[in-house]
C-alpha positions in Angstrom: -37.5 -109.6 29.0 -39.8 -110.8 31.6 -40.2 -108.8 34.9 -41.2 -110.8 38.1 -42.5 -109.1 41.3 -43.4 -105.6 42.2 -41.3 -104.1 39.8 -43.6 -105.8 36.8 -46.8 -103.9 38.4 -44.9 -100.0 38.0 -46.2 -98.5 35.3 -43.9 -97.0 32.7 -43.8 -95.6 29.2 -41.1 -97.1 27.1 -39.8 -94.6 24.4 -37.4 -96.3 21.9 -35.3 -93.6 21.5 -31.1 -92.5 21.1 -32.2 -90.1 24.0 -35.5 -89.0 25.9 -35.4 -85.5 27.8 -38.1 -85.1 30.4 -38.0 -81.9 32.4 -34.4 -82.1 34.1 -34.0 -86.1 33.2 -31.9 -86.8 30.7 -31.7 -90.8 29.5 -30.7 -92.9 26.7 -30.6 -96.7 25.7 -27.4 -97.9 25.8 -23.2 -96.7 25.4 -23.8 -96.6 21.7 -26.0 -93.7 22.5 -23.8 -91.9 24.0 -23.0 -89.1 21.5 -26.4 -88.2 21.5 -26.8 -88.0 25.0 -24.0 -85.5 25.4 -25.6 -83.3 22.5 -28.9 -83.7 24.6 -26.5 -82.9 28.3 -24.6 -79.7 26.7 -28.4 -78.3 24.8 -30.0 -78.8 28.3 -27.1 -76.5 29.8 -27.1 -74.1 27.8 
């Protein structure tokens, strides 16, 4: 995947992960990762 633009110059870190929690973010990859990130959504609630 190429980025073009502005968006190419923000700096990120890429974690290939099922599901990253940061603080109060939550995330994951893609619908097959979904399971995981409700297991992540419910933990975090709790």
């Amino acid at each position: 995947m190429e980025l073009k633009g502005k968006k190419a110059l923000i700096p990120v870190d890429w974690i290939d992960q099922e599901v990253v929690v940061d603080g109060k973010l939550i995330t994951s990859r893609k619908p097959d990762d979904l399971p995981a990130f409700m297991r992540a959504v419910i933990n975090t609630l709790k």
